[in-house]
PLY file of the C-alpha trace (Angstrom):
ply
format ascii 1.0
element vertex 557
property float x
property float y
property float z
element edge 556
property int vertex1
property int vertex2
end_header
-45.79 32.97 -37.03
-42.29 34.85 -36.59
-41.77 37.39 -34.16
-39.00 39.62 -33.96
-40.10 42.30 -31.73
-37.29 44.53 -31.73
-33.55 44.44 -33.63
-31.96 42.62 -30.70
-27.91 42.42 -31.06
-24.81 41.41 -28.86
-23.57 44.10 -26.83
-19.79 43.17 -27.00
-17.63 42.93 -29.77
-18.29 39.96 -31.81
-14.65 38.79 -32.25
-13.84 39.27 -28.41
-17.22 37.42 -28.24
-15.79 34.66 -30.11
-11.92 34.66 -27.91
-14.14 35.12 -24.61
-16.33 32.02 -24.53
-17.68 30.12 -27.82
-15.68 27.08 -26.49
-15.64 28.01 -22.84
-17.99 25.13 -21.91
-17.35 21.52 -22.23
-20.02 19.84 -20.84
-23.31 19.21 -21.28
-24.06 19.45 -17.49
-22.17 22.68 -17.62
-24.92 24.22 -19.99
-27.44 22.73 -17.98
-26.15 23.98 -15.08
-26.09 27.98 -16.57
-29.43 27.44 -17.13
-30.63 25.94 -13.60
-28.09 28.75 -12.01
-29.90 31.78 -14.14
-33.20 30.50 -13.10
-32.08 30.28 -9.66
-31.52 33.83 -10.13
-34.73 35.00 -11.54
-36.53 33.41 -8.60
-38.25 30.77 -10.38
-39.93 28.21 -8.06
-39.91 25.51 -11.37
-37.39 24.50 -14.08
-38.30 22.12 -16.66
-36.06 20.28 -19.23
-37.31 18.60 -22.20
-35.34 16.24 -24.22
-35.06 14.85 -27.65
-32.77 12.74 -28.12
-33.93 11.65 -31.78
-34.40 15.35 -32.55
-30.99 15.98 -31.10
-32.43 19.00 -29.07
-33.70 20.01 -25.60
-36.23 22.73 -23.94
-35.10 24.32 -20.49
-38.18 26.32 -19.16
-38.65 28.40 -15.76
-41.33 30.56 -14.05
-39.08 32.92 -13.07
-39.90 36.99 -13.37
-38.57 36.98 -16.83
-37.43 39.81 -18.83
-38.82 42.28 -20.32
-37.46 43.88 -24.38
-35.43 46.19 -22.20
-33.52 43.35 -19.99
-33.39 41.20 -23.12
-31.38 43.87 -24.56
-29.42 45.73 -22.21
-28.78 42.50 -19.41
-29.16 39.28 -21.05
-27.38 40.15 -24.31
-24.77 42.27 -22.70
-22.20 40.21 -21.43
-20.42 41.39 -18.79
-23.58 42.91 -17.28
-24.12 41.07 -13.44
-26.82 41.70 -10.92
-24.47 42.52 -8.63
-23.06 45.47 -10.09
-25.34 47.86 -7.34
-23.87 46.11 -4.66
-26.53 43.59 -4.53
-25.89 39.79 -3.49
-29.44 38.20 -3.28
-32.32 37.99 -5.69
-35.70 39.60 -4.72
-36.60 36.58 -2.83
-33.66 36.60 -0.66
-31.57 33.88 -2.61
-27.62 34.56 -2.95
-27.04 35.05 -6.90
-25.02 32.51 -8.04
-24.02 34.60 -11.46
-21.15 37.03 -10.86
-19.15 37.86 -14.52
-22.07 38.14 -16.21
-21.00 35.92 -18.48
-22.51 32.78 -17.98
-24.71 33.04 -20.85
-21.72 32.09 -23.10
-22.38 29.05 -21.96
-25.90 29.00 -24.41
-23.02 29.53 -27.13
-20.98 26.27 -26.38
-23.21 23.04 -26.96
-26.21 23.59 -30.01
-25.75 25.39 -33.60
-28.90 27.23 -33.06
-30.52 29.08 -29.63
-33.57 30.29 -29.42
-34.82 32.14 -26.19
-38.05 34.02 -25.14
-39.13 35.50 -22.20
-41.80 36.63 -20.51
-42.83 38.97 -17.26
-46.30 39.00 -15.61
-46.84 42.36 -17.70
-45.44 42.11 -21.00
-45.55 40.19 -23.57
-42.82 37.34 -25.11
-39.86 38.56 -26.52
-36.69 36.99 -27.64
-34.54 36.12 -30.71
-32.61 33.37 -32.26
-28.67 33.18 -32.09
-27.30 31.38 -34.94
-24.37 29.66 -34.84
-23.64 29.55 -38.66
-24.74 32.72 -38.79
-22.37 34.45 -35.97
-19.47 32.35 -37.59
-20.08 34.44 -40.79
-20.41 37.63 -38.06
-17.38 37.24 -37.17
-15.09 36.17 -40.51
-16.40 39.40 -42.00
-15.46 41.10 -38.84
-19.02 43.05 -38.65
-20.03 45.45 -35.51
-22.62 44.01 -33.19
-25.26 46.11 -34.69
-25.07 44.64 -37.69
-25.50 41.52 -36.77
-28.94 40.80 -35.30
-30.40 37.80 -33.76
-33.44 35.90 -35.93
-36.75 35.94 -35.37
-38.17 33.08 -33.49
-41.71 30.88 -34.27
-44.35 31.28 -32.14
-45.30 27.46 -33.00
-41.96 26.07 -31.91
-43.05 26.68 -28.30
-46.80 26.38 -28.32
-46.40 23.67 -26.23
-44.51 25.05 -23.66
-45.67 28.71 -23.54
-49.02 27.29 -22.76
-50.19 28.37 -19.62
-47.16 30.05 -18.93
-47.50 33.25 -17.06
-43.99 34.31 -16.60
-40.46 33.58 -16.98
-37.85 32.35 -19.66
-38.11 29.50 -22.21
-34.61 28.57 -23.88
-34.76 25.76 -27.22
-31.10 24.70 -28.05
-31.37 22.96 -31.65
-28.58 20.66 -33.19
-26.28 19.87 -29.84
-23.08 20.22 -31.46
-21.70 16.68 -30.19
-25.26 14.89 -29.73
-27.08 13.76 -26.82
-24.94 10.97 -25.57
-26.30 9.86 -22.30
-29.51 8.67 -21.15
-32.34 10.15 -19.28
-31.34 8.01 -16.19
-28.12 9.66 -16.45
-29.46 13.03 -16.97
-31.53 13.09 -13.87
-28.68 11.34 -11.68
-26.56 14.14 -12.45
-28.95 16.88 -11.78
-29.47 15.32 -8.37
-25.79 15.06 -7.88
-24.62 18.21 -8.86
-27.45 20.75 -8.25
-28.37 21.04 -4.85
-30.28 24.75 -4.55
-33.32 22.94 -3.08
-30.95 22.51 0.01
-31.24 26.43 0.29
-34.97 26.90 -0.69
-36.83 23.93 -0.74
-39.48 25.61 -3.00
-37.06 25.19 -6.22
-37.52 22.04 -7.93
-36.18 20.70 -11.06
-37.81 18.61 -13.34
-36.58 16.07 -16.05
-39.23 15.13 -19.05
-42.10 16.02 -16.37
-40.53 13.69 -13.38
-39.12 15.63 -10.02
-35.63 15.05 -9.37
-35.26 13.99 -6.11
-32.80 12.27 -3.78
-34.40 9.13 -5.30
-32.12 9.56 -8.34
-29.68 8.12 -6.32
-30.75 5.03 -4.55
-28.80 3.24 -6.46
-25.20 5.14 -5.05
-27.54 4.92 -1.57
-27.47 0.79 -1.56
-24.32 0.93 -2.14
-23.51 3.00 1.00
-21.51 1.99 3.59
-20.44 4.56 6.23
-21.18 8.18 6.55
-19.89 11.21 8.37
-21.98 14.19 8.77
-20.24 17.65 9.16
-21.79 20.47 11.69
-24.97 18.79 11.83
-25.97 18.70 7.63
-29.23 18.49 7.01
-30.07 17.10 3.17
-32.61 14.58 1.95
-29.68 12.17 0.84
-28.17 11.92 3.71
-31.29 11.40 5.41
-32.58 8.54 3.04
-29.31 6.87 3.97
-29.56 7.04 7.65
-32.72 5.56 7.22
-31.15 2.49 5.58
-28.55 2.12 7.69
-28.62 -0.98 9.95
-25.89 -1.83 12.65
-24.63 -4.93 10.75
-23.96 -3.31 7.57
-23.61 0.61 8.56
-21.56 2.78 10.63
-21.58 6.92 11.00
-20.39 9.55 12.70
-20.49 13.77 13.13
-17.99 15.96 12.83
-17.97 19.40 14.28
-15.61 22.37 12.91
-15.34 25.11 15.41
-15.29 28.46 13.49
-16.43 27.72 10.54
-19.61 27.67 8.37
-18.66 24.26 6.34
-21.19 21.68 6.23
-21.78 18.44 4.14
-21.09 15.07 4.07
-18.44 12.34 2.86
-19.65 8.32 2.63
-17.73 5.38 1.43
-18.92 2.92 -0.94
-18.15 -0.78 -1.00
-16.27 -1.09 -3.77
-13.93 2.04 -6.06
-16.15 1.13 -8.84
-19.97 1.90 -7.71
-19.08 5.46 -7.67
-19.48 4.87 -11.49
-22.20 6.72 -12.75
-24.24 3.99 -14.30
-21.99 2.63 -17.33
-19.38 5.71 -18.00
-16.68 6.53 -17.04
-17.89 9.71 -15.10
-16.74 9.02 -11.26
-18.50 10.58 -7.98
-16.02 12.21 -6.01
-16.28 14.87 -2.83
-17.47 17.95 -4.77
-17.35 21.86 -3.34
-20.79 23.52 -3.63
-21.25 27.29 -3.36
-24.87 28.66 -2.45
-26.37 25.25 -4.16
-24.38 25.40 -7.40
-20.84 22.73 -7.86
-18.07 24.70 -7.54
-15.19 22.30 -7.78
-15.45 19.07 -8.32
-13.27 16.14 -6.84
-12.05 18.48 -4.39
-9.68 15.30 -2.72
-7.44 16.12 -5.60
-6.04 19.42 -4.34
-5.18 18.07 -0.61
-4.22 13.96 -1.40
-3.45 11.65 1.48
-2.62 9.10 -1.43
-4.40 6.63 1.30
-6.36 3.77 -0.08
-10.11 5.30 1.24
-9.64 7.95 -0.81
-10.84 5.48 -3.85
-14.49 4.55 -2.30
-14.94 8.03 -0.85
-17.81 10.57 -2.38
-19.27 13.85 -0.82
-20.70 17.45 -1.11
-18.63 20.20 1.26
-20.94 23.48 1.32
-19.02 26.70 2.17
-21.03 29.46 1.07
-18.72 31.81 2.49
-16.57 31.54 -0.06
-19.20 33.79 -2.60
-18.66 36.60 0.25
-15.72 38.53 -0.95
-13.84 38.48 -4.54
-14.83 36.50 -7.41
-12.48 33.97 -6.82
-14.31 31.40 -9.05
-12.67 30.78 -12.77
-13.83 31.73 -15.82
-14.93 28.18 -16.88
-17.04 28.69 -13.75
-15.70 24.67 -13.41
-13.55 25.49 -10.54
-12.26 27.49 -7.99
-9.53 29.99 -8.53
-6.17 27.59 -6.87
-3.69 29.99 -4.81
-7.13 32.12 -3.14
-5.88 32.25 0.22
-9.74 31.73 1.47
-10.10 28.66 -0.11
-6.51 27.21 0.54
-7.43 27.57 4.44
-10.40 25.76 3.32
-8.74 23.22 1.78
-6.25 22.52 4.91
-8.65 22.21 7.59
-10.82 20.15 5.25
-7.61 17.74 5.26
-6.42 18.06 8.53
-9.90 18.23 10.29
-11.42 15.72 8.09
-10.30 13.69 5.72
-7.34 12.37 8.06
-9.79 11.54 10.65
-12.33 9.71 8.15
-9.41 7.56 6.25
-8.65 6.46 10.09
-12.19 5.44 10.82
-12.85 4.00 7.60
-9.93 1.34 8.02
-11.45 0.57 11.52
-14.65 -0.06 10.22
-13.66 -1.57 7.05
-11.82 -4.16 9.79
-14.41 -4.22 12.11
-17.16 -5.62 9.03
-15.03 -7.62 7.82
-13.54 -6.61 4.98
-9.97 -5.19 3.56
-9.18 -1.48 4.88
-5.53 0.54 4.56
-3.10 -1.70 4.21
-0.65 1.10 4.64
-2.61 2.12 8.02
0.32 1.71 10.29
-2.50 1.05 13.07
-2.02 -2.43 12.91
1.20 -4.24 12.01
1.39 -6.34 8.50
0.95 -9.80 9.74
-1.87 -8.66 12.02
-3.80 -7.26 9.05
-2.84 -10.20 6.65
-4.54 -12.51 9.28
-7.24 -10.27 9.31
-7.90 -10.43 5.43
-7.57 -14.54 5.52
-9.74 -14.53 8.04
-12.14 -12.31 6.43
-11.93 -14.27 3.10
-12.48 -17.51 4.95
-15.41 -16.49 7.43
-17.49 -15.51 4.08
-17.96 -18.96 3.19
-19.76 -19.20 6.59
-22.45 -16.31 5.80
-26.00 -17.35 5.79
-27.88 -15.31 3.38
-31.76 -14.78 3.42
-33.55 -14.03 6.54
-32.98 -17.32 8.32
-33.56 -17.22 11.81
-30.02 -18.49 12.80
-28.07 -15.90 10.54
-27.96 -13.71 13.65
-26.84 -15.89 16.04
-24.08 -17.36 13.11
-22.86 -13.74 12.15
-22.25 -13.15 15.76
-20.48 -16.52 16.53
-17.97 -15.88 13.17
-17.44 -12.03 14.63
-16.93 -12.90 18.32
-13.63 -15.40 16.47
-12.50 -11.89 14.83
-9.63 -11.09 17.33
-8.59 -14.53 17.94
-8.25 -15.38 14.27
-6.37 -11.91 14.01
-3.53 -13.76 16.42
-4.01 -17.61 15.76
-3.40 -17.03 11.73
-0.52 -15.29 11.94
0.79 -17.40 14.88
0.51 -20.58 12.88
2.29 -18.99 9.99
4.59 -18.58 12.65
4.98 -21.78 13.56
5.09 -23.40 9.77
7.31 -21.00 8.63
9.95 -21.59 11.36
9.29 -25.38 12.18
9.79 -25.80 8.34
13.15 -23.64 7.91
14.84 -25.96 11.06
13.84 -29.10 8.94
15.78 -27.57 6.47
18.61 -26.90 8.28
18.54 -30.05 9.66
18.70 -31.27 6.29
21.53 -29.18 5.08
23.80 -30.12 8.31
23.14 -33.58 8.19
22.89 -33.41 11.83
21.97 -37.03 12.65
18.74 -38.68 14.22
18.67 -38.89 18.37
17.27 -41.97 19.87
14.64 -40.13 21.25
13.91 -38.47 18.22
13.79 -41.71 16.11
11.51 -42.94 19.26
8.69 -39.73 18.31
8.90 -40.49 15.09
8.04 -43.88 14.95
5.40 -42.92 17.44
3.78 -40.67 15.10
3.58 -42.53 12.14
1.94 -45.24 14.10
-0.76 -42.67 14.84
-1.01 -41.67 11.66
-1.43 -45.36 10.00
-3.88 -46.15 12.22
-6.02 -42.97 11.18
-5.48 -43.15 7.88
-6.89 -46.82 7.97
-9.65 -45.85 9.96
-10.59 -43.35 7.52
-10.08 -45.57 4.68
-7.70 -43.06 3.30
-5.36 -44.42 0.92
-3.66 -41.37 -0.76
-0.11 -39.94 0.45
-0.79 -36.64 2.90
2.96 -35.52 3.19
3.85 -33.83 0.62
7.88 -34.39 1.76
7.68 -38.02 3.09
10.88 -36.94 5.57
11.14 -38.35 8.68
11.60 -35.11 10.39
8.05 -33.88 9.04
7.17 -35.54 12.25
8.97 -33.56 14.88
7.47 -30.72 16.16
9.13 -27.68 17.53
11.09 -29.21 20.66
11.82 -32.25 19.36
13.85 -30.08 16.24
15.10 -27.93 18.30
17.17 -30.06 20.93
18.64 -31.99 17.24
19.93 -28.27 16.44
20.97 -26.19 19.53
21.05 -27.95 22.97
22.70 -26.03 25.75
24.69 -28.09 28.21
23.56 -26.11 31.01
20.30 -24.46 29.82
20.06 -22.59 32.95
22.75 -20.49 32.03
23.40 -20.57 27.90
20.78 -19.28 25.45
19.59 -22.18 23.35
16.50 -22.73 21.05
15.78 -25.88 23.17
14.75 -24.16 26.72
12.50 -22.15 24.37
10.82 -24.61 22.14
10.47 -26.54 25.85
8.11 -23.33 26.83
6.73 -22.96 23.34
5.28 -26.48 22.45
2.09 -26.69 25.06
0.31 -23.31 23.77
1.90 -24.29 20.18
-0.02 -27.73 20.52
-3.15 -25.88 21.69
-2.64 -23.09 18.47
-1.87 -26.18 16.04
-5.98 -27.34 17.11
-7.51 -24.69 16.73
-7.97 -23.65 20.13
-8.75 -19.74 21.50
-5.88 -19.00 23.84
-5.81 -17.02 27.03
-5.06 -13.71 27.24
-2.00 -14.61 29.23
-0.85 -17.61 26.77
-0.60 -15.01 23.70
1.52 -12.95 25.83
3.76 -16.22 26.74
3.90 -17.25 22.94
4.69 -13.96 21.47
7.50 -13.25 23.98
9.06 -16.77 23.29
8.64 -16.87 20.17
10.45 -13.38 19.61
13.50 -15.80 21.38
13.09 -18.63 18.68
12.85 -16.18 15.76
15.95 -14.62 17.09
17.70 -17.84 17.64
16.89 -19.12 14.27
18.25 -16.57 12.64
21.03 -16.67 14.34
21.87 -20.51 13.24
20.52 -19.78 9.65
22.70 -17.01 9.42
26.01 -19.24 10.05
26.34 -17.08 13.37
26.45 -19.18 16.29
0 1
1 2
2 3
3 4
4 5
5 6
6 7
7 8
8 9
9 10
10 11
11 12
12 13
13 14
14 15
15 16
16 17
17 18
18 19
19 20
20 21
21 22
22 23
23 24
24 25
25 26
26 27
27 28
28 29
29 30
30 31
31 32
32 33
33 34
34 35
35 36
36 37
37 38
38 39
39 40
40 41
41 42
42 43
43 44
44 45
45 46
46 47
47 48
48 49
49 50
50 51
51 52
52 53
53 54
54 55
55 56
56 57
57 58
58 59
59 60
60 61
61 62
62 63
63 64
64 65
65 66
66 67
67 68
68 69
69 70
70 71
71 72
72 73
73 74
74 75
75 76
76 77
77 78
78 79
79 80
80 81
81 82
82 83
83 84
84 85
85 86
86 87
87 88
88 89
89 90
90 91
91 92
92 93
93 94
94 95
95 96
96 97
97 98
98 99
99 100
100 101
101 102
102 103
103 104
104 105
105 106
106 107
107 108
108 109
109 110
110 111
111 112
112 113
113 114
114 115
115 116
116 117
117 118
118 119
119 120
120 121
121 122
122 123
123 124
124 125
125 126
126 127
127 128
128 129
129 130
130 131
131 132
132 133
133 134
134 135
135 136
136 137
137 138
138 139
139 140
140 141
141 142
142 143
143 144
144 145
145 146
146 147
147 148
148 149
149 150
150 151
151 152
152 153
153 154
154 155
155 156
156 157
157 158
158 159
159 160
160 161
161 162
162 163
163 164
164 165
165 166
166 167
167 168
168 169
169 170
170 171
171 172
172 173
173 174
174 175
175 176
176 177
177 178
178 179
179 180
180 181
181 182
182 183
183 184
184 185
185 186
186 187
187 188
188 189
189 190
190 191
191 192
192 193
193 194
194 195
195 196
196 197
197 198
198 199
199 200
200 201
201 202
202 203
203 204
204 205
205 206
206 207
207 208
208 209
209 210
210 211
211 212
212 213
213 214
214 215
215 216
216 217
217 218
218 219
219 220
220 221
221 222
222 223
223 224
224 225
225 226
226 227
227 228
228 229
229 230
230 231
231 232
232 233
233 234
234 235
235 236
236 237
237 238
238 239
239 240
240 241
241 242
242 243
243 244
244 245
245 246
246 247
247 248
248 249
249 250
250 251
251 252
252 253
253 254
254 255
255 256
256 257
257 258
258 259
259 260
260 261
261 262
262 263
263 264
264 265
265 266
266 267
267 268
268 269
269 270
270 271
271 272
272 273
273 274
274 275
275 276
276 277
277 278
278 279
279 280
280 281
281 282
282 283
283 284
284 285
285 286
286 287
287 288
288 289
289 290
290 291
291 292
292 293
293 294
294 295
295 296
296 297
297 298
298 299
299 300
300 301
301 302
302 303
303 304
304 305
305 306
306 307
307 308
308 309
309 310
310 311
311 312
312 313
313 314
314 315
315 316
316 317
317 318
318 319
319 320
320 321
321 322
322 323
323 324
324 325
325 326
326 327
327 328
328 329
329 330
330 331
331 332
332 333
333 334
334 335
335 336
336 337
337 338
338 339
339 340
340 341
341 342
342 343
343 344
344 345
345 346
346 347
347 348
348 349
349 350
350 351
351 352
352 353
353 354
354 355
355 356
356 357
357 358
358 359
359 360
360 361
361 362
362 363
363 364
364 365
365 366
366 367
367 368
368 369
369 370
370 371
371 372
372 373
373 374
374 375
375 376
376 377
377 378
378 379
379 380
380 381
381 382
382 383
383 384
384 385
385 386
386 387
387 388
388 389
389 390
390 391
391 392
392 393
393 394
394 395
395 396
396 397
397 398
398 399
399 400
400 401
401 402
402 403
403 404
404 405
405 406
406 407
407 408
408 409
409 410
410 411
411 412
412 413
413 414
414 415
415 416
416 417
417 418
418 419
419 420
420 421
421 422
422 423
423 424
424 425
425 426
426 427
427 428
428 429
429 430
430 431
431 432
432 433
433 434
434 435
435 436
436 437
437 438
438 439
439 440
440 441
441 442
442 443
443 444
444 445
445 446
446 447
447 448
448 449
449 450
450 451
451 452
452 453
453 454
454 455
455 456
456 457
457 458
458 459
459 460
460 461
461 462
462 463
463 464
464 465
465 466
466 467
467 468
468 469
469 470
470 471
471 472
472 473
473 474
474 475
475 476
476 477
477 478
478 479
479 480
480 481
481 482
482 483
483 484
484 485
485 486
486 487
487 488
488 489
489 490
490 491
491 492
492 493
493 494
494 495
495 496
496 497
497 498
498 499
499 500
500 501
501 502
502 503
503 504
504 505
505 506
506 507
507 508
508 509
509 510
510 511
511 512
512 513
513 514
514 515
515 516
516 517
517 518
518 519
519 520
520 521
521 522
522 523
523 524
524 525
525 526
526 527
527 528
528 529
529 530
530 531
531 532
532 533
533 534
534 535
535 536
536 537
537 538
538 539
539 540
540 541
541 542
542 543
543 544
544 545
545 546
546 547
547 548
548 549
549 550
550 551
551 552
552 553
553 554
554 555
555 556
């Protein structure tokens, strides 16, 4: 049966109709979002999508108050009307309106060739009309007035199923999505749960995907992937909470931030790895998104105040700063973003940076380092070589992880982490000690400085010890790869062959320090953990040799 209870029409012109917003939306999750945001509005407790994907169309269905032939008319279908045009800024039920323009409702225009909507209150009877698109193109290429172009009349059987038991409120069937369904119903719901967030301000709204709630649990996936989490001025969401439950010690760290004179709240978590904030197979990437009264306002927010440091890759979020709906419209047309030079938001946007971002990029490299695993290699907190060793050391100690629940994995993960800070100094103070050992036998080489006695005497000594071990292990192969005698000498024994003071006491001379060097270089060279106090003595030496070397390499001395 057709209804067409009264000549609806477009109260605008139908040309500036067509300039103003026929291709203002881009996204399905734009359309979806007009939809959640207007029900929002009408104080529904309920919204229900439906999709076909076959069918290439979708339902969107709330219990709000709906509208009545005269708000059909003279609200919905005039754009430019807003419910805030009295002064008011909350809906009968106390929630802050997220429309403002007035015309959202373009967005209905942007993604099917045909709309249909009806409507509802608790006292009237459906109403509606059906916009189109073919239709309205023809409107407008023959340049007719509003009134003579009316919407359709819509089929009562098209929504039997969903007016059923339907008191009150506003059903909206989009037919023909101009650029099809493309992603699944997983993908669907983990986007609603990212991106609309209204139950955070009345937990009585709930969204609903093909009959299942969307929840938090959407996104357990993103939540397993977790790895450290700040909370800002105590934010209290269902995600965040479902992650602190996960969180254990071994895998996990977190913190709270507090910003004094200001209403911002939220929260920013790193991932593992850039690529698990992937949504599922696309390319769509979870970033720290602005949300306004529930509703994304800005998304990837990190790319208005860069620190171009390497956390910003695994770093997601949701910053809430309602505030910013308390003045001007300062939100674009799109309704995608957040008007740029508003001097509101830019003094959001610079304590955001300065009060948190900076401060998370520094705790995320401490805790990357801390777990065991590569932070900010740019993070001037520790020097090159120290974080080099680190990553080796990391790389290494991974070999040694006992998976499963075995009883001993404990006590194992605690041994490798207790030989953290020693293998941050060992590593790097071996390649120390190859690097310059190595470059003296070289020079050595190059001068053609000739054998001592004593030196030929440690030689001989050592390879000795070394065919006696290599028959003992019934090892047959060739283990030098530069069968040099000098591959033998160590540090001391090079160094008085290269610079030997006469009077050591009073010339600088790489011998007096290879003389202090070789007893905690022996110790380094097997592995040992060194004192507090040797570390100290090797740096400070070594800092001499380095010099020295130099020095000689560079034809100086």
């Amino acid at each position: 049966m057709k209804n067409n209870n009264d000549n609806f029409s477009f109260e605008i012109s139908l040309s500036v109709l067509n300039h103003l917003g026929r291709n203002l939306y881009r996204s399905f999750a734009t359309v979806l979002g007009e939809a959640i945001s207007n029900a929002w509005d009408a104080d529904a407790k309920n919204v229900s999508i439906y999709i076909n994907k076959k069918g290439n169309s979708f339902f969107i269905k709330d219990d709000g108050v709906g509208m009545t032939s005269d708000d059909f008319q003279n609200k919905f279908l005039k754009i430019g009307y807003s419910k805030r045009k009295d002064g008011g800024s909350a809906s009968p039920k106390g929630r802050p309106y997220i429309g403002r323009k007035g015309i959202g409702k373009l967005a209905l225009l942007s993604c099917a060739d045909k709309i249909t909507v009806i409507s509802k209150t608790k006292s009237s009877k459906y109403i509606g009309g059906v916009i189109d698109n073919s239709g309205l193109d023809k409107a407008i290429t023959e340049d007719l007035t509003p009134k003579e172009y009316s919407l359709g009349s819509w089929t009562e059987s098209t929504f039997a199923t969903h007016t059923k038991d339907h008191k009150h409120g506003t059903i909206i069937y989009f037919e023909g999505i101009k650029d099809g369904i493309q992603n699944s119903l997983e993908f669907l719901k983990k986007i609603v749960a990212l991106y609309f967030r209204f139950s955070l301000l009345d937990k009585t709204f709930n969204i609903f995907i093909d009959g299942e709630k969307i929840t938090h649990e959407s996104l357990n996936d993103l939540a397993e992937k977790t790895e450290f989490l700040w909370k800002i001025n105590e934010h209290k969401d269902p995600y965040v909470q479902s992650l602190e439950k996960r969180f254990t010690p071994e895998k996990n760290e977190q913190r709270d931030i507090v910003l004094k004179g200001t209403k911002v709240k939220g929260f920013i978590a790193s991932v593992e790895r850039p690529r698990d904030l992937k949504i599922m197979t696309t390319e769509e990437r979870i970033g720290i998104d602005l949300f306004v009264n529930g509703r994304l306002r800005e998304r990837d927010i990190l790319k208005h105040i860069p620190t171009s440091r390497v956390a910003e890759n695994y770093l997601y979020g949701q910053i809430h700063f309602n505030e910013l709906d308390s003045g001007d419209d300062i939100f674009t047309s799109s309704r995608e973003g957040v008007v740029a030079d508003d001097p509101k938001y830019k003094k959001f946007l610079d304590t955001l940076r300065k009060s948190v971002i900076l401060k998370i990029v520094e705790d995320w490299d401490k805790w990357r380092i801390a777990h065991r695993k590569d932070g900010d290699s740019e993070n001037e907190r520790m020097t090159p070589r120290d974080r080099k060793s680190m990553e080796l050391f990391n790389t290494v100690s991974k070999e040694y992880t006992v998976t499963g629940k075995s009883k001993h994995k404990k006590k194992i993960d605690t041994w490798v982490n207790d030989l953290a800070d020693d293998a941050q100094y060992n590593f790097g103070s071996y390649a120390e000690c190859f690097v310059s050992e190595n470059l003296i036998r070289n020079y050595i080489g190059e001068k053609k400085i000739t054998l001592s006695k004593e030196a030929k005497t440690e030689i001989a000594k050592w390879k000795k010890v070394e065919t006696e071990s290599k028959n003992k292990g019934n090892v047959s192969i060739g283990i030098r790869k530069n069968n040099s005698d000098l591959s033998y000498l160590s540090m001391n024994d090079l160094a008085y062959l290269v610079d030997k003071a006469k009077d050591p006491t009073k010339e600088a001379c790489l011998a007096r320090d290879a003389n202090e060097y070789k007893p905690i270089r022996d110790s380094l060279a097997h592995t040992a953990l060194l004192t507090d106090a040797a570390k100290k003595k090797l740096t400070s030496v070594y800092e001499n040799i380095k010099g020295r070397l130099i020095t000689l390499l560079s034809g100086k001395a």
